[in-house]
C-alpha positions in Angstrom: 0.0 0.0 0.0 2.4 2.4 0.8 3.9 2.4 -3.0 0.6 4.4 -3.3 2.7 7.5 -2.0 5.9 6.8 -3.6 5.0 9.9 -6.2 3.8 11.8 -3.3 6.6 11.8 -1.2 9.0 12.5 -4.0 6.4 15.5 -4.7 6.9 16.5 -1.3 11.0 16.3 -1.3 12.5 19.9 -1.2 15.8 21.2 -1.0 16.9 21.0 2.5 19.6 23.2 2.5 17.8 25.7 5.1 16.3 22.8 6.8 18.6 21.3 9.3 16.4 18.7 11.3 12.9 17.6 13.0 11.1 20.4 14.1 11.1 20.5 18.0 7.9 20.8 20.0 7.1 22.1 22.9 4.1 22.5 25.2 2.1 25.8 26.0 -0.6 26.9 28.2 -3.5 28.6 27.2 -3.6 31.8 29.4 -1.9 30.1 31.8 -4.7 27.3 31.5 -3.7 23.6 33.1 -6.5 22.1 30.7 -5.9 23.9 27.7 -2.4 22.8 25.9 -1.3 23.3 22.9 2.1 22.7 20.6 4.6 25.3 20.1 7.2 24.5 17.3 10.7 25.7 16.7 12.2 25.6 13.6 15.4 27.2 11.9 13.4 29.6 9.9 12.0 32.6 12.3 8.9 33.5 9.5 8.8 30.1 8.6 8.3 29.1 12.5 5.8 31.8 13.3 3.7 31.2 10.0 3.0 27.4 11.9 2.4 28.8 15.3 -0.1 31.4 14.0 -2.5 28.3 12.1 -1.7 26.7 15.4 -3.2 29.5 17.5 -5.8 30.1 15.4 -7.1 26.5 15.7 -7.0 27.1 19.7 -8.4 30.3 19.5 -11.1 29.5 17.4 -12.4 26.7 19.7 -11.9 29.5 23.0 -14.2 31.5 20.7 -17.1 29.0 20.4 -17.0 28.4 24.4 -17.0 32.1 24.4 -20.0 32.2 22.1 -22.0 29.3 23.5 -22.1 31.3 27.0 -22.6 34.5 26.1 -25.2 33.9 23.6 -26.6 30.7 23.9 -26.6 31.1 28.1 -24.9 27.3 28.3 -23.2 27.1 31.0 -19.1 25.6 30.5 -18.9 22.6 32.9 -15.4 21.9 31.6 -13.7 22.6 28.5 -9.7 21.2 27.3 -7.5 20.4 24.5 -4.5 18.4 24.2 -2.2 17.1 21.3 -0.4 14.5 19.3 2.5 14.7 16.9 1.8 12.1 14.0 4.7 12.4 12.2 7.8 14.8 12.7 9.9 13.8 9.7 13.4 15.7 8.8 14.1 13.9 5.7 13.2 14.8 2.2 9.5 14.7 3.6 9.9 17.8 6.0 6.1 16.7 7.3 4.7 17.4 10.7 1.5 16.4 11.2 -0.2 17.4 14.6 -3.5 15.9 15.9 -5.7 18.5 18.0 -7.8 16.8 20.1 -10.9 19.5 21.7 -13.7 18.6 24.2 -16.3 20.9 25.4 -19.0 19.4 28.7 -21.8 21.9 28.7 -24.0 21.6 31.9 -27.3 19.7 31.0 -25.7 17.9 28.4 -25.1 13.6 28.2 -21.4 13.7 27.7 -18.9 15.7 26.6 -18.6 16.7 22.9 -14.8 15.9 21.7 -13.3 16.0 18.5 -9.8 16.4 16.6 -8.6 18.5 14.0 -5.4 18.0 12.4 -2.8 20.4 11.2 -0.2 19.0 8.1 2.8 21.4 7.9 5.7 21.4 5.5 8.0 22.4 8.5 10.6 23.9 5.1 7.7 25.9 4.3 5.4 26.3 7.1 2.6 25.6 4.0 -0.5 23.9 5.5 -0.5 20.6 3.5 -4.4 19.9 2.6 -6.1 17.3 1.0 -4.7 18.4 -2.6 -1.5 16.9 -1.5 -3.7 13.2 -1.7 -6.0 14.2 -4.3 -3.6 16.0 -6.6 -0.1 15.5 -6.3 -0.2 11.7 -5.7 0.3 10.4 -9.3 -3.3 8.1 -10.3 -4.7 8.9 -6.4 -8.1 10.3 -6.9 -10.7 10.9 -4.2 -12.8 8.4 -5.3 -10.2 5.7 -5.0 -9.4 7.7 -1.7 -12.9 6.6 -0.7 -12.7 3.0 -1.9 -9.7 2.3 0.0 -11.5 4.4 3.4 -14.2 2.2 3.1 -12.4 -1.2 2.4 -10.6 -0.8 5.8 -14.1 0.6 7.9 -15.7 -2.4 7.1 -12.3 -4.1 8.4 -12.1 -2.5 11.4 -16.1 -2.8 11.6 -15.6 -6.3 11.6 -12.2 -6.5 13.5 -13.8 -4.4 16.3 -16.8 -4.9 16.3 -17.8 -1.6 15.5 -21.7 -0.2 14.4 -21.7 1.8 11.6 -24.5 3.4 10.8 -26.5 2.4 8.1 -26.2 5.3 5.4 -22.5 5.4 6.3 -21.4 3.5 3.2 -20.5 3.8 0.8 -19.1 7.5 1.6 -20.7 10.8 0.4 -17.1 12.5 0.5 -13.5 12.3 2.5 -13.1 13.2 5.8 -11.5 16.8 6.7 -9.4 15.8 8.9 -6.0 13.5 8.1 -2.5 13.3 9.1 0.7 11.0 8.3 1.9 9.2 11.0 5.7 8.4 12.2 5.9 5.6 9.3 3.8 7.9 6.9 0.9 6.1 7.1 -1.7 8.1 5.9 -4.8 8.2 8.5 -8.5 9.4 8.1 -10.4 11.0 11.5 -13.9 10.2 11.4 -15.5 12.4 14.5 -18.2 11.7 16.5 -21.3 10.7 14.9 -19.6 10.9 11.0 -20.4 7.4 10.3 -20.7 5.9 13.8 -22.7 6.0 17.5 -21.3 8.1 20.1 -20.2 4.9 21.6 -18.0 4.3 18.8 -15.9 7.0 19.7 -13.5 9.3 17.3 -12.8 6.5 14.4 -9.1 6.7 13.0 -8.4 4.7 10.0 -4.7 4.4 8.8 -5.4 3.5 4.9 -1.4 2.2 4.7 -1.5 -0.6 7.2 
Protein backbone atom coordinates (compact mmCIF):
# COMPACT_ATOMS: atom_id res chain seq x y z
CA UNK A 1 0.00 0.00 0.00
CA UNK A 2 2.45 2.39 0.83
CA UNK A 3 3.89 2.41 -2.98
CA UNK A 4 0.57 4.45 -3.33
CA UNK A 5 2.71 7.54 -2.04
CA UNK A 6 5.87 6.81 -3.62
CA UNK A 7 4.98 9.91 -6.15
CA UNK A 8 3.79 11.83 -3.31
CA UNK A 9 6.59 11.84 -1.19
CA UNK A 10 8.97 12.47 -4.04
CA UNK A 11 6.36 15.51 -4.67
CA UNK A 12 6.94 16.53 -1.28
CA UNK A 13 10.98 16.25 -1.34
CA UNK A 14 12.45 19.89 -1.23
CA UNK A 15 15.78 21.22 -1.05
CA UNK A 16 16.93 20.97 2.52
CA UNK A 17 19.60 23.23 2.52
CA UNK A 18 17.82 25.68 5.11
CA UNK A 19 16.30 22.79 6.76
CA UNK A 20 18.58 21.30 9.30
CA UNK A 21 16.38 18.67 11.27
CA UNK A 22 12.86 17.59 12.98
CA UNK A 23 11.09 20.37 14.13
CA UNK A 24 11.11 20.54 18.02
CA UNK A 25 7.94 20.83 20.00
CA UNK A 26 7.05 22.05 22.86
CA UNK A 27 4.14 22.53 25.17
CA UNK A 28 2.11 25.80 26.00
CA UNK A 29 -0.59 26.86 28.20
CA UNK A 30 -3.51 28.59 27.15
CA UNK A 31 -3.64 31.76 29.36
CA UNK A 32 -1.94 30.10 31.78
CA UNK A 33 -4.74 27.31 31.51
CA UNK A 34 -3.68 23.56 33.14
CA UNK A 35 -6.54 22.07 30.71
CA UNK A 36 -5.93 23.89 27.73
CA UNK A 37 -2.41 22.76 25.92
CA UNK A 38 -1.33 23.28 22.95
CA UNK A 39 2.08 22.66 20.62
CA UNK A 40 4.64 25.35 20.13
CA UNK A 41 7.17 24.50 17.26
CA UNK A 42 10.67 25.70 16.68
CA UNK A 43 12.16 25.57 13.59
CA UNK A 44 15.36 27.15 11.93
CA UNK A 45 13.38 29.64 9.94
CA UNK A 46 12.02 32.59 12.25
CA UNK A 47 8.94 33.51 9.54
CA UNK A 48 8.78 30.06 8.64
CA UNK A 49 8.25 29.10 12.50
CA UNK A 50 5.85 31.85 13.28
CA UNK A 51 3.71 31.18 10.00
CA UNK A 52 2.99 27.42 11.92
CA UNK A 53 2.41 28.84 15.34
CA UNK A 54 -0.15 31.44 13.98
CA UNK A 55 -2.47 28.26 12.06
CA UNK A 56 -1.74 26.70 15.36
CA UNK A 57 -3.16 29.55 17.54
CA UNK A 58 -5.81 30.06 15.39
CA UNK A 59 -7.09 26.45 15.71
CA UNK A 60 -6.99 27.10 19.67
CA UNK A 61 -8.44 30.27 19.46
CA UNK A 62 -11.11 29.50 17.36
CA UNK A 63 -12.42 26.71 19.70
CA UNK A 64 -11.90 29.47 23.01
CA UNK A 65 -14.22 31.52 20.73
CA UNK A 66 -17.06 29.00 20.43
CA UNK A 67 -17.05 28.43 24.37
CA UNK A 68 -16.99 32.13 24.41
CA UNK A 69 -20.01 32.17 22.07
CA UNK A 70 -22.04 29.29 23.52
CA UNK A 71 -22.12 31.26 26.97
CA UNK A 72 -22.57 34.54 26.15
CA UNK A 73 -25.21 33.92 23.57
CA UNK A 74 -26.61 30.65 23.92
CA UNK A 75 -26.63 31.08 28.06
CA UNK A 76 -24.92 27.28 28.29
CA UNK A 77 -23.23 27.12 31.01
CA UNK A 78 -19.08 25.59 30.55
CA UNK A 79 -18.92 22.64 32.86
CA UNK A 80 -15.38 21.85 31.56
CA UNK A 81 -13.66 22.63 28.47
CA UNK A 82 -9.74 21.19 27.25
CA UNK A 83 -7.52 20.39 24.46
CA UNK A 84 -4.51 18.40 24.24
CA UNK A 85 -2.17 17.05 21.29
CA UNK A 86 -0.41 14.51 19.34
CA UNK A 87 2.51 14.72 16.93
CA UNK A 88 1.80 12.12 13.98
CA UNK A 89 4.70 12.35 12.21
CA UNK A 90 7.85 14.78 12.70
CA UNK A 91 9.95 13.79 9.69
CA UNK A 92 13.41 15.66 8.76
CA UNK A 93 14.07 13.92 5.72
CA UNK A 94 13.23 14.83 2.17
CA UNK A 95 9.48 14.74 3.64
CA UNK A 96 9.90 17.79 6.03
CA UNK A 97 6.12 16.69 7.27
CA UNK A 98 4.75 17.42 10.70
CA UNK A 99 1.46 16.36 11.16
CA UNK A 100 -0.20 17.39 14.64
CA UNK A 101 -3.51 15.88 15.92
CA UNK A 102 -5.67 18.54 17.97
CA UNK A 103 -7.81 16.84 20.10
CA UNK A 104 -10.86 19.51 21.70
CA UNK A 105 -13.67 18.61 24.19
CA UNK A 106 -16.31 20.90 25.38
CA UNK A 107 -18.98 19.43 28.65
CA UNK A 108 -21.77 21.90 28.67
CA UNK A 109 -24.03 21.59 31.88
CA UNK A 110 -27.32 19.73 30.99
CA UNK A 111 -25.69 17.90 28.43
CA UNK A 112 -25.12 13.63 28.21
CA UNK A 113 -21.40 13.70 27.73
CA UNK A 114 -18.86 15.72 26.64
CA UNK A 115 -18.61 16.71 22.94
CA UNK A 116 -14.83 15.87 21.69
CA UNK A 117 -13.34 16.03 18.49
CA UNK A 118 -9.83 16.40 16.64
CA UNK A 119 -8.60 18.51 14.01
CA UNK A 120 -5.41 18.03 12.35
CA UNK A 121 -2.79 20.44 11.15
CA UNK A 122 -0.17 18.96 8.11
CA UNK A 123 2.85 21.37 7.91
CA UNK A 124 5.71 21.38 5.51
CA UNK A 125 8.00 22.39 8.51
CA UNK A 126 10.59 23.91 5.09
CA UNK A 127 7.73 25.91 4.33
CA UNK A 128 5.43 26.32 7.11
CA UNK A 129 2.65 25.64 3.96
CA UNK A 130 -0.51 23.85 5.45
CA UNK A 131 -0.51 20.63 3.49
CA UNK A 132 -4.42 19.88 2.65
CA UNK A 133 -6.10 17.30 1.02
CA UNK A 134 -4.74 18.41 -2.57
CA UNK A 135 -1.45 16.91 -1.48
CA UNK A 136 -3.70 13.17 -1.70
CA UNK A 137 -5.99 14.15 -4.33
CA UNK A 138 -3.56 15.99 -6.65
CA UNK A 139 -0.07 15.52 -6.34
CA UNK A 140 -0.21 11.74 -5.69
CA UNK A 141 0.29 10.36 -9.29
CA UNK A 142 -3.32 8.14 -10.26
CA UNK A 143 -4.67 8.92 -6.42
CA UNK A 144 -8.08 10.27 -6.89
CA UNK A 145 -10.74 10.91 -4.20
CA UNK A 146 -12.78 8.39 -5.26
CA UNK A 147 -10.23 5.67 -5.04
CA UNK A 148 -9.38 7.69 -1.72
CA UNK A 149 -12.90 6.64 -0.69
CA UNK A 150 -12.74 2.96 -1.89
CA UNK A 151 -9.75 2.29 0.01
CA UNK A 152 -11.49 4.39 3.36
CA UNK A 153 -14.22 2.25 3.08
CA UNK A 154 -12.37 -1.20 2.42
CA UNK A 155 -10.58 -0.84 5.78
CA UNK A 156 -14.14 0.62 7.95
CA UNK A 157 -15.67 -2.37 7.06
CA UNK A 158 -12.30 -4.11 8.38
CA UNK A 159 -12.14 -2.48 11.45
CA UNK A 160 -16.13 -2.85 11.56
CA UNK A 161 -15.63 -6.34 11.60
CA UNK A 162 -12.23 -6.48 13.47
CA UNK A 163 -13.79 -4.42 16.32
CA UNK A 164 -16.84 -4.86 16.26
CA UNK A 165 -17.83 -1.62 15.53
CA UNK A 166 -21.74 -0.16 14.42
CA UNK A 167 -21.73 1.79 11.59
CA UNK A 168 -24.55 3.41 10.78
CA UNK A 169 -26.50 2.43 8.14
CA UNK A 170 -26.19 5.28 5.40
CA UNK A 171 -22.53 5.38 6.31
CA UNK A 172 -21.43 3.50 3.20
CA UNK A 173 -20.46 3.78 0.76
CA UNK A 174 -19.06 7.50 1.57
CA UNK A 175 -20.67 10.80 0.37
CA UNK A 176 -17.11 12.50 0.54
CA UNK A 177 -13.48 12.28 2.49
CA UNK A 178 -13.06 13.20 5.79
CA UNK A 179 -11.50 16.81 6.67
CA UNK A 180 -9.40 15.82 8.88
CA UNK A 181 -6.02 13.55 8.13
CA UNK A 182 -2.54 13.29 9.08
CA UNK A 183 0.68 11.03 8.29
CA UNK A 184 1.94 9.19 10.97
CA UNK A 185 5.67 8.42 12.16
CA UNK A 186 5.86 5.63 9.35
CA UNK A 187 3.80 7.87 6.90
CA UNK A 188 0.88 6.10 7.06
CA UNK A 189 -1.71 8.07 5.93
CA UNK A 190 -4.78 8.20 8.51
CA UNK A 191 -8.50 9.44 8.08
CA UNK A 192 -10.40 10.96 11.45
CA UNK A 193 -13.86 10.15 11.45
CA UNK A 194 -15.54 12.44 14.51
CA UNK A 195 -18.22 11.75 16.54
CA UNK A 196 -21.33 10.74 14.87
CA UNK A 197 -19.56 10.90 11.03
CA UNK A 198 -20.36 7.38 10.28
CA UNK A 199 -20.69 5.86 13.82
CA UNK A 200 -22.67 6.02 17.55
CA UNK A 201 -21.33 8.11 20.13
CA UNK A 202 -20.19 4.93 21.60
CA UNK A 203 -18.01 4.25 18.83
CA UNK A 204 -15.91 7.00 19.68
CA UNK A 205 -13.46 9.28 17.31
CA UNK A 206 -12.84 6.54 14.42
CA UNK A 207 -9.06 6.70 13.04
CA UNK A 208 -8.40 4.67 10.02
CA UNK A 209 -4.72 4.36 8.77
CA UNK A 210 -5.41 3.47 4.89
CA UNK A 211 -1.41 2.22 4.69
CA UNK A 212 -1.52 -0.58 7.19
Amino acid sequence: MRKIFIALLVALIVSVQNFCGAAKIESAKFNGNETLIYPVVHVDNPAVENRINAKIEEEISTFIKGLHYAAQYDNRNVLDARTSYEIGSNESGGTVILSIIITESQYFEGAAHPATWQHTLNFNTSSGELMGMNYLTEVGEGVSPDEFKSRIERKLREKAEREKLYFFPEALPLKHLPEDFYWDENLHVHFIFQHYDIAPYAAGIIDVDIDA
